[in-house]
LUMKOLVEX-831019 format. One line per field, with one value per residue (C-alpha): residue number from 1; residue in three letters; x, y, z negated. Coordinates in steps of 0.02 Angstrom, whole numbers, plus 50000, padded with zeros to 5 digits. Layout:
N
nr: [NUM;...]
rest: [ala;...]
px: [X;...]
py: [Y;...]
pz: [Z;...]
***
This chain:
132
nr: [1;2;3;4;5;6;7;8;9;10;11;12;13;14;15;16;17;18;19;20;21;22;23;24;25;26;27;28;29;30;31;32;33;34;35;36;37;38;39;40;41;42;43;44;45;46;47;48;49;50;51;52;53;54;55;56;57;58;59;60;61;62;63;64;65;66;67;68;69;70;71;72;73;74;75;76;77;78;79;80;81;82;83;84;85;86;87;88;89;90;91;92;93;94;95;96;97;98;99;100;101;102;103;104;105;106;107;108;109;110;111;112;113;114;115;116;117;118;119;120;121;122;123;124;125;126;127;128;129;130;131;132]
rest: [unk;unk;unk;unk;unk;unk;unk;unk;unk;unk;unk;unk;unk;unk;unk;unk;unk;unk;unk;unk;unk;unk;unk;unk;unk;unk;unk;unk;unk;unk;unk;unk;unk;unk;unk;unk;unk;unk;unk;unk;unk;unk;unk;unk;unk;unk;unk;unk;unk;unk;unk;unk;unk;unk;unk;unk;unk;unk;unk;unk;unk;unk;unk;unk;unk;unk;unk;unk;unk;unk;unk;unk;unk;unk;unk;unk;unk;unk;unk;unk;unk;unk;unk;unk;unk;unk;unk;unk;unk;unk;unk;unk;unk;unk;unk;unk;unk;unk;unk;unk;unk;unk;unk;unk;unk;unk;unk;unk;unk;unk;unk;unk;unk;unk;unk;unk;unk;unk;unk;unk;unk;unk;unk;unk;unk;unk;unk;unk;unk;unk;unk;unk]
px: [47162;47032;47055;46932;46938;46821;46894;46742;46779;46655;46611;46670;46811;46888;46881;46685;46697;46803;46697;46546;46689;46758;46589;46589;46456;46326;46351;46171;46119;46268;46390;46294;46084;45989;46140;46152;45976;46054;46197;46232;46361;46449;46568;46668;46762;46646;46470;46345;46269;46120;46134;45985;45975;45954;46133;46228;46421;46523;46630;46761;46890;47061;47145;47093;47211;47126;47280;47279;47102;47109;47032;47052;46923;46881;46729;46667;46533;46480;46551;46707;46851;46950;46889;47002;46978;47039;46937;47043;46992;47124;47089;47102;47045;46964;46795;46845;46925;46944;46868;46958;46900;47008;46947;47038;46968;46945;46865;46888;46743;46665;46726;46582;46464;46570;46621;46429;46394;46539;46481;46316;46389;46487;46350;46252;46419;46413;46244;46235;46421;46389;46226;46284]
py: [47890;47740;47663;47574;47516;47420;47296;47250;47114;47201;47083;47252;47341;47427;47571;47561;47570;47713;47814;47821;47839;47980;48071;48160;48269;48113;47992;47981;47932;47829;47756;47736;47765;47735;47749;47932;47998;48167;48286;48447;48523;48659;48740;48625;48513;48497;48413;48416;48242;48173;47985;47879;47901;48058;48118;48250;48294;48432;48294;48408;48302;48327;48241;48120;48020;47945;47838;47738;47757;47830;48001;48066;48195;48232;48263;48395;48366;48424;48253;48228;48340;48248;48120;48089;47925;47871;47758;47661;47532;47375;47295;47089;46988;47032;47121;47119;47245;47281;47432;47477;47604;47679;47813;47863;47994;48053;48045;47855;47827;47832;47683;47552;47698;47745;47535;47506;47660;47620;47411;47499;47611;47474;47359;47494;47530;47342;47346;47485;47458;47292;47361;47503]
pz: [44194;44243;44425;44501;44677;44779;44955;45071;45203;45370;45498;45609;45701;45598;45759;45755;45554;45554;45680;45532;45381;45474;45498;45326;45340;45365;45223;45188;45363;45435;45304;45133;45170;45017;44903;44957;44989;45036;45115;45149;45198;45104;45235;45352;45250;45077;45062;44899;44874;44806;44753;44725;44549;44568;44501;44629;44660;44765;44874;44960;45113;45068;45222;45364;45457;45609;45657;45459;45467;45293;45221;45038;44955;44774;44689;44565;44441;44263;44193;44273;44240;44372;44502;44670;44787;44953;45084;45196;45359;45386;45539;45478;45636;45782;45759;45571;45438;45271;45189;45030;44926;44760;44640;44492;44369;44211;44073;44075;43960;44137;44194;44168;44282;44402;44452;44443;44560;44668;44689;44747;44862;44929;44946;45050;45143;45201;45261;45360;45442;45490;45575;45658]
***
């Protein structure tokens, strides 16, 4: 099974960071605009995703613990027969954190798309929770 995992140093609190991470059902708008053009949800705890290159995936939340500032979900797609990640805040200084963001899944052959897709993500990630 392939890992990858992804640690962004935010020039936030990791309380203001969480507040966006934690708001599952608006990806597209809050945490990750332009990397994910689209969500909707698909009852209370699942969302279907459009990224920008068009690709799509069922991301369902599998826990959220406000007090680690952590939540864990897993994603369906026709090319993954299993995908799992956790995204985590780690407060570092004041006004700063840590986001750290793991995925491991299968197949592995996957690996080169899925770290490219997730340094975009985490690039868009940056932007917009620095802004917010």
């Amino acid at each position: 099974m392939a890992t990858v995992r992804k640690e962004i140093d935010l020039n936030v609190t990791a309380e203001k960071a969480w507040e966006v991470l934690a708001d599952f059902q608006h990806v597209d708008t809050r945490l990750a605009p332009g990397f994910v053009t689209n969500c909707v949800p698909v009852g209370e705890t699942a969302r279907m995703i459009t990224f920008s290159n068009g690709s799509t995936a069922k991301e369902t939340l599998v826990t959220m613990d406000a007090g680690r500032r952590r939540l864990v979900y897993v994603v369906s797609s026709e090319r993954l027969t299993h995908h799992n990640a956790s995204a985590e805040l780690v407060a570092t200084a004041a006004g700063r954190c840590r986001f750290v963001w793991t995925t491991d899944f299968l197949p592995d052959a996957l690996a080169t798309y899925i770290d490219s897709q997730m340094s975009e993500g985490a690039k868009a990630m940056k932007a917009a929770l620095e802004l917010d």
